[in-house]
N, C-alpha and C positions, 0 to 999 in steps of 0.2 A: 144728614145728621140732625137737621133742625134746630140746630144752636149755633151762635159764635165761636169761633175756634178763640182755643186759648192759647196764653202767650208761649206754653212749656210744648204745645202742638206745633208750634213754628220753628222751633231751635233747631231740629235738625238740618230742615232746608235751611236755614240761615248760615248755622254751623258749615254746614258743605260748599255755599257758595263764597263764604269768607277766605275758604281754606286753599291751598294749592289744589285740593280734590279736583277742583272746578276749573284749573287753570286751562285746560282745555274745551271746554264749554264756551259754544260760541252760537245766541242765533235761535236759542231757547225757551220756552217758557213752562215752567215751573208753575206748575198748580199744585197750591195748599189749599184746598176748599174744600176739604171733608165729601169730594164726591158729589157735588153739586152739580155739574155741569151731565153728566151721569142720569140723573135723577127723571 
């Protein structure tokens, strides 16, 4: 993307991992990085 992600681009993952959604989730890692690693 070429920019810093903003704060309203994080909520969802945040959201998810706060929630019971996640309560299974064990062991993971979670990329928010707009597709950097990709690139």
């Amino acid at each position: 993307m070429g920019r810093r992600g903003k704060v309203d681009e994080f909520l969802g993952a945040y959201l998810f991992l706060a929630s019971e959604a996640s309560s299974y989730i064990t062991g993971e890692i979670l990329y928010v990085d707009g597709g950097y690693p990709a690139a």
